[in-house]
N, C-alpha and C positions, 0 to 999 in steps of 0.2 A: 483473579477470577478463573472458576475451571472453565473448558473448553462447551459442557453443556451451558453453562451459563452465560458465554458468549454469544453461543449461534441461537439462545434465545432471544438476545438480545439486538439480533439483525432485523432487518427489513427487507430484504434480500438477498438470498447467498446466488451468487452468477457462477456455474460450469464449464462456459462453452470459449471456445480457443480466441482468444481476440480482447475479452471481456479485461477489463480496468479498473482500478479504480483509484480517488483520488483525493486529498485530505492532509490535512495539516499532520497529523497525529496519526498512526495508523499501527494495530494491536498485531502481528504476526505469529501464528506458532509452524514450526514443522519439525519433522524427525531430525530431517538433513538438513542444514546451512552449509551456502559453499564458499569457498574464497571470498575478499571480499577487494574489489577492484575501484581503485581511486580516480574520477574521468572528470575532466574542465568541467567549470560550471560558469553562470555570468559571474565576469569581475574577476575579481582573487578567489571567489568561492568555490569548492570543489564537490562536486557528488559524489556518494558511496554506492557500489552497486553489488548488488550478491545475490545466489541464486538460490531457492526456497526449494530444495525437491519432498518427495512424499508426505500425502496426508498434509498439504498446506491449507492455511485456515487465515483468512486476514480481514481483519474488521476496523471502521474507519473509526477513530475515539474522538476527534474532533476537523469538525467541516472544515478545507478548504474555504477562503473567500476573498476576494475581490475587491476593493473598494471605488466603483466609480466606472467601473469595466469589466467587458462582458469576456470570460471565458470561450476562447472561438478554438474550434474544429480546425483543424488541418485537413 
């Protein structure tokens, strides 16, 4: 998909410093990708983490969900 057919495809693009988001699946584009750093996760599983600079765009392709439990706030 190009990048207009994406952000048509939103229901809300979020700006502002803080803002999240969260989802099984989740579409990224940017100029720059940085390094990409390997950190504990539960169990034996490990997370990838890397940092997205300029012109980042990221759309969720399929929901996050739960089954039996509520998503809670820190």
């Amino acid at each position: 998909m190009h990048l207009r057919e994406l952000k048509k495809s939103a229901n809300n693009i979020l700006r502002n410093k803080g803002d999240a988001i969260y989802g099984e699946r989740v579409i990224a584009m940017a100029r720059k990708v940085g390094k990409i750093y390997i950190e504990p996760g539960t169990s034996k599983h490990q997370i990838q983490r890397t940092i997205l600079k300029d012109n980042v765009f990221c759309l969720i392709d399929k929901a996050f969900r739960i089954k039996d439990q509520k998503l809670r706030r820190k």
